[in-house]
Backbone bond lengths (Angstrom), bond angles and torsions (degrees), N, CA, C in turn:
res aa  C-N    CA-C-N  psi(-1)  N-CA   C-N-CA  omega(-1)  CA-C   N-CA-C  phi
1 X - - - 1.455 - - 1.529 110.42 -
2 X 1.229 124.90 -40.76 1.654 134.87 -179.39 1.580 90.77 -59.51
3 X 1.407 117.40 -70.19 1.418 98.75 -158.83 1.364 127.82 -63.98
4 X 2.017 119.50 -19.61 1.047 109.40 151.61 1.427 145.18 -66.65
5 X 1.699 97.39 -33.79 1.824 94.55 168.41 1.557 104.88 -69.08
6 X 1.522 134.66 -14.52 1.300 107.90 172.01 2.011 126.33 -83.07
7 X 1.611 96.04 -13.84 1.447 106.97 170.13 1.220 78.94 96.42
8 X 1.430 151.75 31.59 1.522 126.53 153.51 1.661 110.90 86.35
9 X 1.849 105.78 2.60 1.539 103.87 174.50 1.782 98.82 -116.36
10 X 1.517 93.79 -172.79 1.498 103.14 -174.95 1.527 91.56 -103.57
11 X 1.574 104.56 120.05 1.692 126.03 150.84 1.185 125.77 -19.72
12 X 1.700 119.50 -33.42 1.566 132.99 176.46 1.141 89.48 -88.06
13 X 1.602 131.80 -89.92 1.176 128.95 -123.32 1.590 110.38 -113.92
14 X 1.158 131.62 -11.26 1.561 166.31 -157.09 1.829 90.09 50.63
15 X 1.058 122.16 40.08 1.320 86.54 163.00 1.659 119.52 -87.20
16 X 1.360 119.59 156.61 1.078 121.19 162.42 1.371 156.86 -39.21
17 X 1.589 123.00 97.26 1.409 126.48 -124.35 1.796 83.23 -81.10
18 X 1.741 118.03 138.19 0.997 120.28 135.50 1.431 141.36 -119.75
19 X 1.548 112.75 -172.57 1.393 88.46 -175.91 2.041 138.65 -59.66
20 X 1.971 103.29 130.91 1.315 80.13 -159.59 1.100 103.00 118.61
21 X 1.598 132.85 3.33 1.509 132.45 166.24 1.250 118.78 -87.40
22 X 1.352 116.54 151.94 1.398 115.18 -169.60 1.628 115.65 -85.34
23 X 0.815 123.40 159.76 1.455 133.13 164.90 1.494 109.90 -111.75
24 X 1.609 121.81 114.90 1.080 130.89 -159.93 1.744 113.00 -106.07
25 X 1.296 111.72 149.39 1.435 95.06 156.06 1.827 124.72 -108.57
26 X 0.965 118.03 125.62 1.279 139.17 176.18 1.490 99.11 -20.42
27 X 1.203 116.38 -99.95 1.013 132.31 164.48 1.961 133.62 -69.34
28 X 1.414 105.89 78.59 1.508 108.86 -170.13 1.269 126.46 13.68
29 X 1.366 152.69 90.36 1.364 134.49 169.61 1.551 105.64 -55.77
30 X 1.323 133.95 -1.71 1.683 130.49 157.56 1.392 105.41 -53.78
31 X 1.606 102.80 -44.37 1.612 91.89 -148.74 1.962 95.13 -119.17
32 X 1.415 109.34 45.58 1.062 107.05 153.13 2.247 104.85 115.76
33 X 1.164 101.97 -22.70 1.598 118.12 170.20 1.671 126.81 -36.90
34 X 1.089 106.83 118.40 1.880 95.28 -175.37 1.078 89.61 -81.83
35 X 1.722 102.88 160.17 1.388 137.12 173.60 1.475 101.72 -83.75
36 X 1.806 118.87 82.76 1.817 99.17 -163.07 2.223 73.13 -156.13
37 X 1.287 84.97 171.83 1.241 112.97 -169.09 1.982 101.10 -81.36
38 X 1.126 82.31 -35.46 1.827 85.64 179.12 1.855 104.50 -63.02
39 X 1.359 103.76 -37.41 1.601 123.88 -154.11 1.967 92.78 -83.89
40 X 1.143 128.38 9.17 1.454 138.91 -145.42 1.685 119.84 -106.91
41 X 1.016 118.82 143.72 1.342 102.61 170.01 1.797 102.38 -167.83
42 X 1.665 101.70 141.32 1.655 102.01 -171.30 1.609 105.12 -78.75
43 X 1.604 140.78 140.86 1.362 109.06 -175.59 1.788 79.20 -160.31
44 X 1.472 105.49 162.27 1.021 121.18 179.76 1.391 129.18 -101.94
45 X 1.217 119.28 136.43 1.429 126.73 -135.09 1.811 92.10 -41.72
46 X 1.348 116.22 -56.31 1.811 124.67 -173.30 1.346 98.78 -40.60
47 X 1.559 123.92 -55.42 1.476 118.73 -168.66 1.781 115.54 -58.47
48 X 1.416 102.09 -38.05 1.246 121.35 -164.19 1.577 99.23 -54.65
49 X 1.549 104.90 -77.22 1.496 142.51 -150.50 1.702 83.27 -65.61
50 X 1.555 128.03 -41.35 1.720 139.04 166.30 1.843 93.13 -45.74
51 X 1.396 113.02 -79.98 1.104 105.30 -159.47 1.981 129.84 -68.87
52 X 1.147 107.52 -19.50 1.306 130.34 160.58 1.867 107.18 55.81
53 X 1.107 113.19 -116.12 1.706 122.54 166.65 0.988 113.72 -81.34
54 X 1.387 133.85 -31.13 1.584 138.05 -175.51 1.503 125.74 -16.55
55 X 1.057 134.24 139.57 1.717 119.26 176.33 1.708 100.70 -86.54
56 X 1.098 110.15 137.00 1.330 118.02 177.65 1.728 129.48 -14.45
57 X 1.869 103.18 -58.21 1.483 117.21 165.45 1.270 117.22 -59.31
58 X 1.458 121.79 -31.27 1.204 108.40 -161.64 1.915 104.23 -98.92
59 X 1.483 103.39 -25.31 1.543 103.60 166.11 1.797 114.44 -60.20
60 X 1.380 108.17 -36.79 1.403 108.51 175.27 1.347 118.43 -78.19
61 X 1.498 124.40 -24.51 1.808 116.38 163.48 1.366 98.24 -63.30
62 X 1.096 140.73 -21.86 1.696 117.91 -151.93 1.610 87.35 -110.61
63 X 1.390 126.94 9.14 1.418 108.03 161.19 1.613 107.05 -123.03
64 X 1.337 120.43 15.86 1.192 156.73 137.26 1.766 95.99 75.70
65 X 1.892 107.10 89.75 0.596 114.64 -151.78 1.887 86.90 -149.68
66 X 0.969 115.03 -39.40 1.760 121.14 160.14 1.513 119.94 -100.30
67 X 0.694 108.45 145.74 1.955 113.35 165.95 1.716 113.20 -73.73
């Protein structure tokens, strides 16, 4: 379901998901995130393995994308 609502790209970067992409959670299941389709995102292994535990805002300031 992730990789179709993402169209087969990565959520961060649009690159083109191949085989071997991660399925992310939005919001850390470390730091409290359900394991749910809402909680989801298609991403590519670089974005993934980039974004790690991070909370969403703060993974997106550090690719400087919020204030």
């Amino acid at each position: 379901a992730l990789y179709i609502v993402s169209g087969g790209k990565c959520a961060q970067c649009g690159a083109t998901l191949a085989v071997g992409w991660h399925a992310d959670h939005i919001h850390p299941y470390s730091k409290g995130g359900d394991t749910h389709v809402i909680n989801g995102q298609a991403l590519c292994p670089k974005c993934n393995l980039s974004k790690g535990a991070k909370h969403p805002v703060d993974f997106m300031q550090s690719r400087g994308f919020l204030l």
